[in-house]
C-alpha positions, 0 to 999 in steps of 0.5 A: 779292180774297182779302181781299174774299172772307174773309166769304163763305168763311168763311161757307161753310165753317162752314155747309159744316162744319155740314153734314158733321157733321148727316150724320155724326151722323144719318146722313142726306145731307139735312143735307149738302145743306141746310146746303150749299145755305144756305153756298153761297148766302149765300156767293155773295151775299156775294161777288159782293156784294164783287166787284161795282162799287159800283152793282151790289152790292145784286145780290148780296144780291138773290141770296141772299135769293132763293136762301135765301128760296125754298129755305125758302119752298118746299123746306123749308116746302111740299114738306119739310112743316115749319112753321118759322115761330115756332110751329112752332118750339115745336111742334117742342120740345114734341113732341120732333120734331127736325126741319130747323126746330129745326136752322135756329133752332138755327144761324141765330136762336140761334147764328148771330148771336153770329158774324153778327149779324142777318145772317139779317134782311139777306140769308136772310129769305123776308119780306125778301126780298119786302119789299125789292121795296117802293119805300119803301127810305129811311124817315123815321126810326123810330116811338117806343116801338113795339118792344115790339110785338114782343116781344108777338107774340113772347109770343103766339106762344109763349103760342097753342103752349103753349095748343093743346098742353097745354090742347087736345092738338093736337101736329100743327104742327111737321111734317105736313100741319097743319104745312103749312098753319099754315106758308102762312096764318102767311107770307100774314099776314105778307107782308100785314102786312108790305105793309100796313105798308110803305105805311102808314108809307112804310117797308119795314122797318116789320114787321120794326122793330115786328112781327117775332117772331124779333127777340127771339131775334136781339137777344140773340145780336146784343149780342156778334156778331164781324161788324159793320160797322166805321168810319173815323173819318179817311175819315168827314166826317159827311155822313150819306149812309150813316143817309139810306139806312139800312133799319133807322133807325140813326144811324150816323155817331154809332158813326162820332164816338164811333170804334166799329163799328156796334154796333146790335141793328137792324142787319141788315148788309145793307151799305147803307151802306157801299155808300152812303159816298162816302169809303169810310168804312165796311166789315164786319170781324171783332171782340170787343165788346158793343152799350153802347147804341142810336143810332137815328133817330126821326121827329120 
């Protein structure tokens, strides 16, 4: 059991550690209080995912994206008056407000996945967390050469910040009313993208494949995480179960063939396939590598 357990007490501790210091060096209890509400509940997540029957499991990834997903939404975004999408992240920078949202990009977007990958995508996303309720959970593969997409919207963003601050003097979208509002249309786009997306293409990762922003941030950290998911070549007899199931469109069982973890930038280890392995040939573990490439399933 305590075995299970490590990833998720691990998790809470470094979150819960963060926490400490945000306090003693601001002085302010509500870093504490953030970073030990966000530990706690991936850490709960997390374990109850590891302690739960097989059938059960994706409870506790349900868990914490809620958990997450509604204390960012609401708390941080809406009553906190802190516009933490991409832009407000710039916003932030420019401005040289030090807010919860440079804290947030700092550890979950920046950081975070040099340790844990694309954890955020699979178990924090306020987007996720209402695009998994979507009945398209097994995709036919990926759409070719749409990832640049992207890494567009990425640019825009960035572009759009950089135009309304230094060409029309607006600074007031990192934390304030404006903040606020540019926070709540910037999510009803994103869920209606996100959503229109997922019917069009019969999948519901389709937004975060070829339109999500904050993939171009999670990548670069993602090539060297410590947390991926491992393989057993002995247990793998290359079903395929686990790619069918996959959200993200990774060909899994050919990291499996060539006896190395699941070294994808895509993953966003939300552990559907292990959970979906009949020969328990796969499960998360710690270890020093770098992602050499990207196995991928594409529709034909």
């Amino acid at each position: 059991m305590l075995k299970r357990l490590l990833v998720p007490i691990l998790l809470f501790v470094i979150f819960l550690t963060l926490g400490i210091v945000a306090w003693q060096s601001t002085g302010m209890i509500l870093g504490l209080v953030n970073f030990g509400y966000l530990g706690l509940s991936l850490g709960l997540g997390l374990g109850l995912y590891a302690t739960l029957p097989r059938e059960k499991k994706p409870i506790g990834r349900r868990v914490a994206l809620f958990m997450v997903g509604i204390y960012l939404l609401v708390f941080m975004g809406v009553v906190g008056r802190e516009n933490i999408q991409i832009e407000g992240f710039w916003f932030a920078l420019m401005t040289g407000v030090v807010q919860a949202g440079i804290m947030h990009y700092l550890i979950a977007k920046i950081i975070g996945p040099l340790i844990f990958g694309r954890l955020w995508c699979g178990w924090a996303c306020w987007t996720a967390m209402v695009l998994d309720l979507l009945p398209f959970k097994r995709p036919q593969g990926r759409v070719r050469n749409r990832g640049w997409i992207r890494y567009a919207h990425f640019a825009l963003g960035l572009v759009l910040a950089l135009g309304l601050y230094y060409g029309a003097g607006f600074a007031a979208a990192a934390n304030n009313l404006a903040a606020v509002i540019w926070f709540i249309a910037g999510n009803v786009l994103y869920y209606a993208l996100g959503i229109g997306l997922a019917y069009a293409l019969k999948d519901n990762r389709a937004f975060c494949k070829y339109v999500c922003p904050i993939t171009a941030l999670l990548k670069v950290g993602t090539h060297v995480s410590l947390l991926r998911v491992g393989t057993d070549q002995d247990a793998c007899t290359q079903c395929g179960a686990c790619s069918r199931s996959c959200p993200m469109g990774i060909n899994i069982p050919q990291y499996v063939a060539e006896g190395t973890r699941v070294m994808s930038t895509e993953c966003t280890l939300c552990q559907t396939c292990v959970t979906t392995c009949p020969h328990d040939a796969l499960k998360l573990n710690l270890g020093l590598d770098i992602t050499r490439s990207e196995k991928l399933i594409y529709r034909d």
